[in-house]
C-alpha positions as CSV (number, residue, x, y, z in Angstrom):
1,X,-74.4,-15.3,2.0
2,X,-72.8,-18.4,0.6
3,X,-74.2,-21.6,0.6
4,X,-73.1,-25.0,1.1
5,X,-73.6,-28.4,-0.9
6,X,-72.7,-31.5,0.1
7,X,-70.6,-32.7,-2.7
8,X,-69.8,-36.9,-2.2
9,X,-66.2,-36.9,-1.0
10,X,-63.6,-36.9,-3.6
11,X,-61.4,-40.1,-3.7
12,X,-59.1,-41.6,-5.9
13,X,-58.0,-45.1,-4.7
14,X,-56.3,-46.1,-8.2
15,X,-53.8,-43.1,-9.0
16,X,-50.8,-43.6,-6.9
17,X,-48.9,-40.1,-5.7
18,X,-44.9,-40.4,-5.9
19,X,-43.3,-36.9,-4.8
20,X,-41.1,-35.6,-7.3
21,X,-37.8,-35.5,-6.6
22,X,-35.6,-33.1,-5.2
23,X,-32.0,-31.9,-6.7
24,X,-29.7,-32.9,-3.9
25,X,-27.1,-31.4,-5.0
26,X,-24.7,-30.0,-2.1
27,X,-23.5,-26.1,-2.2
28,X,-25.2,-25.0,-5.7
29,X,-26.2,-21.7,-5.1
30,X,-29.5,-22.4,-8.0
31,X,-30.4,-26.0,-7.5
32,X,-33.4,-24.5,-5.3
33,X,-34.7,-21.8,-8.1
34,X,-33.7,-24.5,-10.6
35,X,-36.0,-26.6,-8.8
36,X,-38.9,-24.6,-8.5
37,X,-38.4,-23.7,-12.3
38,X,-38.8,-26.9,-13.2
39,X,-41.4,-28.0,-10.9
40,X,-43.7,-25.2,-12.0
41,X,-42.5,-26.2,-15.4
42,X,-43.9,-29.6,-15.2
43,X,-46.8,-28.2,-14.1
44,X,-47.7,-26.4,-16.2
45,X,-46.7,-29.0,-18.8
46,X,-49.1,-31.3,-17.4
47,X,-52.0,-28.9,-16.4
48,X,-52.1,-27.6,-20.1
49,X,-52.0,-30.9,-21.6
50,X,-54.6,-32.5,-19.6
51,X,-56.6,-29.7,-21.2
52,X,-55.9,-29.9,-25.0
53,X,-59.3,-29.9,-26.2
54,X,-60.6,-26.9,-24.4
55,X,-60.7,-23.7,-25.6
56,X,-59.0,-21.0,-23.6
57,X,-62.2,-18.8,-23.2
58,X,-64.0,-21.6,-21.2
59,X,-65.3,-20.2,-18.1
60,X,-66.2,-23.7,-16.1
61,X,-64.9,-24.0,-12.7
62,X,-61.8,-26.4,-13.4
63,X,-60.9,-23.5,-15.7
64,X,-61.1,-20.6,-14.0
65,X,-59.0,-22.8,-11.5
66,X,-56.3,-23.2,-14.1
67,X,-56.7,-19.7,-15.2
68,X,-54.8,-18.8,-10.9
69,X,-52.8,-22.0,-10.4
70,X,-49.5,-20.2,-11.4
71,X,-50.3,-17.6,-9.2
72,X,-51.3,-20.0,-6.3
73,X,-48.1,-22.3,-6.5
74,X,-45.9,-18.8,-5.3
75,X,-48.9,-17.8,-2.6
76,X,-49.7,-20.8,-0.9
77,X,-47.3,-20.5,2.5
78,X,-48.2,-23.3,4.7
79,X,-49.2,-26.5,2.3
80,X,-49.8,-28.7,5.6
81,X,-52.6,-26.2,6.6
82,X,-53.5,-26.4,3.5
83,X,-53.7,-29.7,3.0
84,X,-55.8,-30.2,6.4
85,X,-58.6,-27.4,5.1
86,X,-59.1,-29.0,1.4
87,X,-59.4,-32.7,3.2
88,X,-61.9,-31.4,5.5
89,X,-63.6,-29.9,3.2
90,X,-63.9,-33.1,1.2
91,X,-61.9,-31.6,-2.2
92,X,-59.0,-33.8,-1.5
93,X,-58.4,-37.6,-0.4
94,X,-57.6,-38.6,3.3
95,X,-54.5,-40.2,1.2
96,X,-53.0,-37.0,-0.4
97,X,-53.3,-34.8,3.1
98,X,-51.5,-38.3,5.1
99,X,-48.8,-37.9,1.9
100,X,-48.3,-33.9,2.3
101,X,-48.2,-34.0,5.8
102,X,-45.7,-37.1,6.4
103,X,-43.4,-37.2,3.3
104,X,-40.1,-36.0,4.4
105,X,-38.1,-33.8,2.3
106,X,-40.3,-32.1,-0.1
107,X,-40.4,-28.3,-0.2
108,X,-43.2,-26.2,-0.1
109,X,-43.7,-25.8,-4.2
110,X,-43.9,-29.7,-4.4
111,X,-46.6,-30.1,-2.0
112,X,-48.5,-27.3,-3.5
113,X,-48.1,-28.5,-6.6
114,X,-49.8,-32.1,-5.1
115,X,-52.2,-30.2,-3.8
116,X,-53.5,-28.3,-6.4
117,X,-53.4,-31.1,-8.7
118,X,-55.8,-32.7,-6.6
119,X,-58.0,-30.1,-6.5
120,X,-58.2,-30.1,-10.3
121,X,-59.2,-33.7,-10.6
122,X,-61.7,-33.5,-8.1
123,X,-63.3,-30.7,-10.3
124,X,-62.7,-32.1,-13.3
125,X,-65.1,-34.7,-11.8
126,X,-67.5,-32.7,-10.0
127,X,-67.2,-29.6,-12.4
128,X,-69.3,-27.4,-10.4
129,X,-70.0,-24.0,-9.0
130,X,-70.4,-24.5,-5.8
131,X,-67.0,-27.1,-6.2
132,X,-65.3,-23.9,-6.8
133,X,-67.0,-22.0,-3.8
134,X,-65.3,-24.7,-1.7
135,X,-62.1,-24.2,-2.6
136,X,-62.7,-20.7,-2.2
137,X,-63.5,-20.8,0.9
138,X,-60.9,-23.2,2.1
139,X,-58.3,-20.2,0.7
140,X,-59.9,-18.0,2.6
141,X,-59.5,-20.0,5.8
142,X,-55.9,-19.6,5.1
143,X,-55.7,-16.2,6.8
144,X,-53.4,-14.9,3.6
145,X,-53.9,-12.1,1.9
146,X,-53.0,-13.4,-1.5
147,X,-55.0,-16.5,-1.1
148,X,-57.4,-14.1,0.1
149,X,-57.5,-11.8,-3.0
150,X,-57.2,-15.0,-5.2
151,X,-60.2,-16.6,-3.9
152,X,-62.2,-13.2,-4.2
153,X,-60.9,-12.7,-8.3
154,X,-62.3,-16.7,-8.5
155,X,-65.4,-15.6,-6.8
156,X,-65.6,-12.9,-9.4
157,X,-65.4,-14.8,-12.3
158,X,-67.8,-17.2,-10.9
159,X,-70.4,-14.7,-10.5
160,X,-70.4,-13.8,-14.0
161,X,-70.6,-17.3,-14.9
162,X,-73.6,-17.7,-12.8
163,X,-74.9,-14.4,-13.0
């Protein structure tokens, strides 16, 4: 049985969130995989470098986190849903889902990438278990397999933290 704690709502009224932008270019047959290459790219550049001082056998939460995002970014099918389920849940600010949800223009990897970058501050600030089990359980709301199987591998790894 899983438990729930009340974790004070994440918010973040200084960082401002510009989408990135999107190649425009007309009839180029890789501007989209280009695209998502270097989204995913950036990233990743910006995940592992907000990270330096850690070393990679750190179990916390925000890590294991980390440990999936690559593998998240090509799951995650419906980032609006998404984007409802984490606000509700109180992992991401009212601000971020309003962004997701009304910015036109921006593909699917973009807003997942917004998304899960929010998720990481918020548990780089409230770097806890049961932080973790929340997000969890918002995957698993999803009603995706892979976010599914994802959530169930964090699970796993919390469980051995926590013992």
């Amino acid at each position: 049985k899983r438990h729930h704690v009340l974790l004070p709502q994440y918010t973040d009224h200084n960082e401002t969130h510009e989408p990135l932008q999107r190649d425009r270019r007309k009839n180029s047959p890789h501007s989209t995989s280009q695209n998502q290459f270097i989204l995913t790219s950036h990233y990743n550049a910006v995940l592992s470098s907000s990270c330096t001082t850690s070393n990679t056998t750190d179990t916390s939460p925000h890590h294991i986190l980390k440990s999936h995002t690559s593998e998240l970014l090509g799951i995650i099918s419906n980032p609006n849903k998404l984007a409802i389920d984490l606000c509700s849940a109180d992992l991401i600010p009212y601000a971020v889902k309003d962004n997701v949800l009304t910015t036109e223009g921006r593909s699917r990897l973009q807003k997942s990438i917004q998304l899960l970058d929010e998720v990481h501050r918020f548990l780089k600030v409230f770097n806890t278990p049961d932080s973790l089990l929340r997000f969890c359980e918002v995957l698993e709301m999803q009603h995706n397999p892979g976010l599914t199987r994802i959530a169930d591998d964090m699970l796993k790894q919390l469980t051995v933290i926590t013992g």
